[in-house]
C-alpha atoms as a printed R data frame, in Angstrom:
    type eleno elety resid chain resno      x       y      z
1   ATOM     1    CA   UNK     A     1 26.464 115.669 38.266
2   ATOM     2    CA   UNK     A     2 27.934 119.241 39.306
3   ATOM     3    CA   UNK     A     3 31.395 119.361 38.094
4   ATOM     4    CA   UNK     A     4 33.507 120.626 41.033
5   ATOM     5    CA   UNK     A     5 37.515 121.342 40.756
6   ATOM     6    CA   UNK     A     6 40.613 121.113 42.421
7   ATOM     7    CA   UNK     A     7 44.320 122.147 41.902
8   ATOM     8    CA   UNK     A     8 46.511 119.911 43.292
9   ATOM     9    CA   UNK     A     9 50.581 121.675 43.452
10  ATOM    10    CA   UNK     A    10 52.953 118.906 44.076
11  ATOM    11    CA   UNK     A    11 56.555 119.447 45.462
12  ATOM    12    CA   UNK     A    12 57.360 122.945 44.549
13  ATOM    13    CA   UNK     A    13 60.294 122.754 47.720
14  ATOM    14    CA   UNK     A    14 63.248 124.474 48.106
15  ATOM    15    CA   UNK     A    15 65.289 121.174 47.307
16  ATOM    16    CA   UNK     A    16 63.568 121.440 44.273
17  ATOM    17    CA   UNK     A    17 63.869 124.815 43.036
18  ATOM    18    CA   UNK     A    18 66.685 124.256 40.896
19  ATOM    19    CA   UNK     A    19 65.164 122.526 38.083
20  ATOM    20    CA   UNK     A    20 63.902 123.529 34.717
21  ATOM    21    CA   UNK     A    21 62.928 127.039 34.319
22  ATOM    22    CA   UNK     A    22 61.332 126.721 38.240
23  ATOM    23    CA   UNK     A    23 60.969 130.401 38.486
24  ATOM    24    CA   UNK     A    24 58.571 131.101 35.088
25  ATOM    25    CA   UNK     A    25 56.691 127.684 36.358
26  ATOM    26    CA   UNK     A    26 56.110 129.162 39.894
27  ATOM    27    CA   UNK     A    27 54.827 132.267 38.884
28  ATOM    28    CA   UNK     A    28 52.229 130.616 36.329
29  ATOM    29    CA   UNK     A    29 51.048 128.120 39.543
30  ATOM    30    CA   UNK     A    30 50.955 131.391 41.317
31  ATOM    31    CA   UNK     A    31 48.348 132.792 39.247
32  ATOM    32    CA   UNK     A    32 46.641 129.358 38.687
33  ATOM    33    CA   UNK     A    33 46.439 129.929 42.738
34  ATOM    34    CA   UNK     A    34 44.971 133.015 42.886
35  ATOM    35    CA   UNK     A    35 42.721 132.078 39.866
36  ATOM    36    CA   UNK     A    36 41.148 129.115 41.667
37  ATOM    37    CA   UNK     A    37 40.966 130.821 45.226
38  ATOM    38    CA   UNK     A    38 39.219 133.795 43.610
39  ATOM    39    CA   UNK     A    39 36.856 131.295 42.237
40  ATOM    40    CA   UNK     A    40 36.241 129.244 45.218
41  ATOM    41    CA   UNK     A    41 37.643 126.202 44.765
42  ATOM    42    CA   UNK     A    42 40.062 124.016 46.764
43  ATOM    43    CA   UNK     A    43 43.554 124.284 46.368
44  ATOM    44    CA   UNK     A    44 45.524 121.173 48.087
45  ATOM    45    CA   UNK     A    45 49.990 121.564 48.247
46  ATOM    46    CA   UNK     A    46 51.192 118.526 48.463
47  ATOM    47    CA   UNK     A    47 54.866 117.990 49.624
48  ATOM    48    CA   UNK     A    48 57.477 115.131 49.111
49  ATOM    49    CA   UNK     A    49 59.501 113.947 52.240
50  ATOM    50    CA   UNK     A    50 62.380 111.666 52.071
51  ATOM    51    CA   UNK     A    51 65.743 111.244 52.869
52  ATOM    52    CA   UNK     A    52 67.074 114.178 50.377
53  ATOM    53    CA   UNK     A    53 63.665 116.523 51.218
54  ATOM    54    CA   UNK     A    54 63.264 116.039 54.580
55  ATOM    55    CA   UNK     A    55 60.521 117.150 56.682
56  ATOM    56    CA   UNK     A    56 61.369 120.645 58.963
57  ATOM    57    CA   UNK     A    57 64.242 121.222 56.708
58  ATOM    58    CA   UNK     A    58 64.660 124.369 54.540
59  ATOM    59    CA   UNK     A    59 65.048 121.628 51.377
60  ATOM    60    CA   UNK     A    60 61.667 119.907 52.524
61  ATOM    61    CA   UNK     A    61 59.807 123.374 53.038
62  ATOM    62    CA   UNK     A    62 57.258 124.849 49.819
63  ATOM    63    CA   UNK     A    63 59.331 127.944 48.170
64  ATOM    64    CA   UNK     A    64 58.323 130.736 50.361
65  ATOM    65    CA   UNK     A    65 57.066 132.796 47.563
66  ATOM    66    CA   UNK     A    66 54.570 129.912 47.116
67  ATOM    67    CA   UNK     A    67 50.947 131.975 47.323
68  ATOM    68    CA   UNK     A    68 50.048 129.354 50.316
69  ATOM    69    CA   UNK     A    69 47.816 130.749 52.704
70  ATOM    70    CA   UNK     A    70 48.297 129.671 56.509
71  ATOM    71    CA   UNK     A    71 45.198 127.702 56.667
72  ATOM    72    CA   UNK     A    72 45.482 125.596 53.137
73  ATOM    73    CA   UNK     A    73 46.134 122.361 52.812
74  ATOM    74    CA   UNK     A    74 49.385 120.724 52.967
75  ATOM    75    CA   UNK     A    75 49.538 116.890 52.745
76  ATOM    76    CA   UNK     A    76 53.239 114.838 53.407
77  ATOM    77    CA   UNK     A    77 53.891 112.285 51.208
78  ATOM    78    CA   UNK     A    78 56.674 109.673 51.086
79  ATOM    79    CA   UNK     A    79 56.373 108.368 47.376
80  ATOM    80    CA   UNK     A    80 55.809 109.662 43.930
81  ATOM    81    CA   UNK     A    81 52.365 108.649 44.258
82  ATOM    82    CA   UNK     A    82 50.128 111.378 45.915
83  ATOM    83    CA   UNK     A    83 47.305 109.262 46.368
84  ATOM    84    CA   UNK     A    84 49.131 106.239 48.477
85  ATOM    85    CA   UNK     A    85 48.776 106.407 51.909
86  ATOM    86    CA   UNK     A    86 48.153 110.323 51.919
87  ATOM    87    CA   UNK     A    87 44.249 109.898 52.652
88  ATOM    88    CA   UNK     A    88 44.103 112.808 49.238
89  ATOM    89    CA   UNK     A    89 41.546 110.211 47.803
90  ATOM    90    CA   UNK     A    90 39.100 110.117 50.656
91  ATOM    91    CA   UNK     A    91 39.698 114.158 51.282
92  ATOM    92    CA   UNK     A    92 38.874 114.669 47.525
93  ATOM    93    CA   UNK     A    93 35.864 112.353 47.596
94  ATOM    94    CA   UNK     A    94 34.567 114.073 50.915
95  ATOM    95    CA   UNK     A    95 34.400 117.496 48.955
96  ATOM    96    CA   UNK     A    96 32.708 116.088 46.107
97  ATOM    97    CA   UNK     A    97 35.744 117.064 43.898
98  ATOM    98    CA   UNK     A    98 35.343 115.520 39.830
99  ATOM    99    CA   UNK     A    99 38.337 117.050 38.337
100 ATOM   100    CA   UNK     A   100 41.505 117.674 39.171
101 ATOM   101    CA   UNK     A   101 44.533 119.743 37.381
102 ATOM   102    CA   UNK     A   102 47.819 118.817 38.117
103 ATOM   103    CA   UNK     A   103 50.998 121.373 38.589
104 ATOM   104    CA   UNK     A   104 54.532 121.142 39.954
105 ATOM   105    CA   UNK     A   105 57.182 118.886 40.026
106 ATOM   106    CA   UNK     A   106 58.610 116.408 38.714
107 ATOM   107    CA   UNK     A   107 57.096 115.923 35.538
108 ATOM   108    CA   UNK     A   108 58.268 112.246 34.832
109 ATOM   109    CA   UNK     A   109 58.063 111.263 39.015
110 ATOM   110    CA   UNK     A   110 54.785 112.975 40.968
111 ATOM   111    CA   UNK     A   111 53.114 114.726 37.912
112 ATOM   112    CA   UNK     A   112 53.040 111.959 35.659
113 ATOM   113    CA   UNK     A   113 51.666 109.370 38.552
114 ATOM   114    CA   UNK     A   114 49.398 111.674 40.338
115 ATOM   115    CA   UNK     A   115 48.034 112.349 36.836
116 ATOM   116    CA   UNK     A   116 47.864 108.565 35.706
117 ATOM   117    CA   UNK     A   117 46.138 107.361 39.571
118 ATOM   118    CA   UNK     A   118 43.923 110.231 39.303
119 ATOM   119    CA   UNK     A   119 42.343 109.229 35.881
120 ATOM   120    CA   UNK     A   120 42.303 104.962 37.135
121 ATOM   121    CA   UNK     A   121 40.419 106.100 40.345
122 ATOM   122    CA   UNK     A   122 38.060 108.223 38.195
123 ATOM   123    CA   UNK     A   123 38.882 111.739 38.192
124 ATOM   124    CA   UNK     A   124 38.670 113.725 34.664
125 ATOM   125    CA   UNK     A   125 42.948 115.127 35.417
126 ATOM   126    CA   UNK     A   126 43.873 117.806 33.719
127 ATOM   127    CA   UNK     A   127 47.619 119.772 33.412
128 ATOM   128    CA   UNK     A   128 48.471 122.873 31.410
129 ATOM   129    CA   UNK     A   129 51.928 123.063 29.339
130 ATOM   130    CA   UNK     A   130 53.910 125.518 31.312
131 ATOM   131    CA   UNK     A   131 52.866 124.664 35.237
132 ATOM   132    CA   UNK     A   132 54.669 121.866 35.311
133 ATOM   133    CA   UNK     A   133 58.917 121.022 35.600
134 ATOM   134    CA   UNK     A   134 61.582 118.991 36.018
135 ATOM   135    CA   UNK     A   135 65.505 118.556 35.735
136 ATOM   136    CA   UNK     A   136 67.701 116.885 32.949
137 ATOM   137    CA   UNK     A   137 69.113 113.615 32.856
138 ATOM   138    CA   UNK     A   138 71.707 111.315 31.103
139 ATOM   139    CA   UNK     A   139 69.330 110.535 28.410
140 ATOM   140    CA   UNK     A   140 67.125 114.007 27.609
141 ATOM   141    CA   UNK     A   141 67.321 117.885 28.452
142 ATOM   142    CA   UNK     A   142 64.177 118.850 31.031
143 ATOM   143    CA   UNK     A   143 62.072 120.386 27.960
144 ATOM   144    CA   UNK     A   144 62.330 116.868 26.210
145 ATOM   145    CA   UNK     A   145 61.249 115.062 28.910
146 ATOM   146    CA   UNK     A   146 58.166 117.923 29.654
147 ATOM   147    CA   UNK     A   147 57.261 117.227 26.008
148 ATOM   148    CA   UNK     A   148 57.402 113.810 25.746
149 ATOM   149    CA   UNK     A   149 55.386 113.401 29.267
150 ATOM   150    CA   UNK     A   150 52.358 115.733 27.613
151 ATOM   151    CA   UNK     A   151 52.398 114.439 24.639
152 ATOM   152    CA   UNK     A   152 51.642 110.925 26.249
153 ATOM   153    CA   UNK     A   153 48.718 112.490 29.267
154 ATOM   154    CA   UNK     A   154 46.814 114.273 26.204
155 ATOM   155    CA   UNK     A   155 46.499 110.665 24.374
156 ATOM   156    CA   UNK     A   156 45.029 108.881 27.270
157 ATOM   157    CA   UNK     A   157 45.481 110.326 30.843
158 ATOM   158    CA   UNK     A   158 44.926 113.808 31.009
159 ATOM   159    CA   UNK     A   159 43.286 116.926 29.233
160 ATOM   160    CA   UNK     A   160 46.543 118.974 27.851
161 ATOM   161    CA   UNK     A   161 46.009 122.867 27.724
C-alpha cells in the first residue's frame, strides 16, 4: 500500500499564543508547512472553539502569520479530540491518507489525543520534538510536561523525531 501523508496543525490561535516558546514552535510548523505543500501533500488546520476561543473572535482566529493559504483546510472543533464529530476521519480516509504527523497545541490536551485516536483508528502518527507546545501548570513547567508527553508517544503511540 502507497504510503500517503498528512500534517495535521491543531490550535495555533491567538488565545493561544502565549504559551511555551509559541513563537520558535510557529516558525518550525511554518517550515513543516511549506515543506509538505512543496511536496504535495495535504495540510489540514484544525481549530478549537469554546467558550474561552470562540469562533469569529480574534482569540478563536489561527495566528495570522500562520502560512495558511485561503483555500486550505480549516476544520472547527469543540473538544480536545480532533477526530469526534469533526468528520477529519472520513476526510482523511477519502484521500487515502496512512500517516499523519501531529503539530501545535496543547501538548497534554489536542496533541496528545489526536495522536493517541489517530494510532487506535489505524494511522502510523507521528510528531517531531520542537512543533509542538503548551503552558505551565501547578504541578510542572511547559518543557516538563513536552518531555514527559514524548517520552510516553515514542513508547507506544507515535514515531518521535
Amino acid at each position: 500500500m502507497e504510503t500517503k501523508k498528512a500534517l495535521l496543525v491543531l490550535d495555533m490561535q491567538n488565545g493561544l499564543s502565549s504559551s511555551y516558546d509559541f513563537e520558535t514552535v510557529l516558525e518550525k510548523i511554518n517550515k513543516k508547512i511549506d515543506t509538505y505543500r512543496d511536496n504535495n501533500d495535504l495540510i489540514v488546520f484544525m481549530k478549537h472553539v469554546d467558550d474561552f476561543l470562540k469562533f469569529d473572535t480574534f482569540e478563536g482566529e489561527l495566528v495570522k502569520n500562520l502560512n495558511r493559504l485561503e483555500d486550505d483546510r480549516v476544520i472547527l472543533k469543540n473538544h480536545s479530540n480532533s477526530f469526534y464529530e469533526t468528520g477529519l476521519d472520513s476526510f482523511l480516509k477519502h484521500q487515502k491518507i496512512t500517516d499523519i504527523e501531529v503539530c501545535g497545541l496543547q501538548t497534554e490536551y489536542c496533541v496528545d489525543t489526536a495522536i493517541r485516536t489517530g494510532h487506535y483508528l489505524g494511522y502510523n502518527m507521528s510528531i517531531q520534538s520542537g512543533y509542538h507546545t503548551t503552558f505551565g501548570n501547578d504541578l510542572l513547567e511547559a518543557k516538563k510536561v513536552i518531555e514527559h508527553h514524548e517520552l510516553i508517544w515514542g513508547n507506544m503511540f507515535a514515531s518521535v523525531k
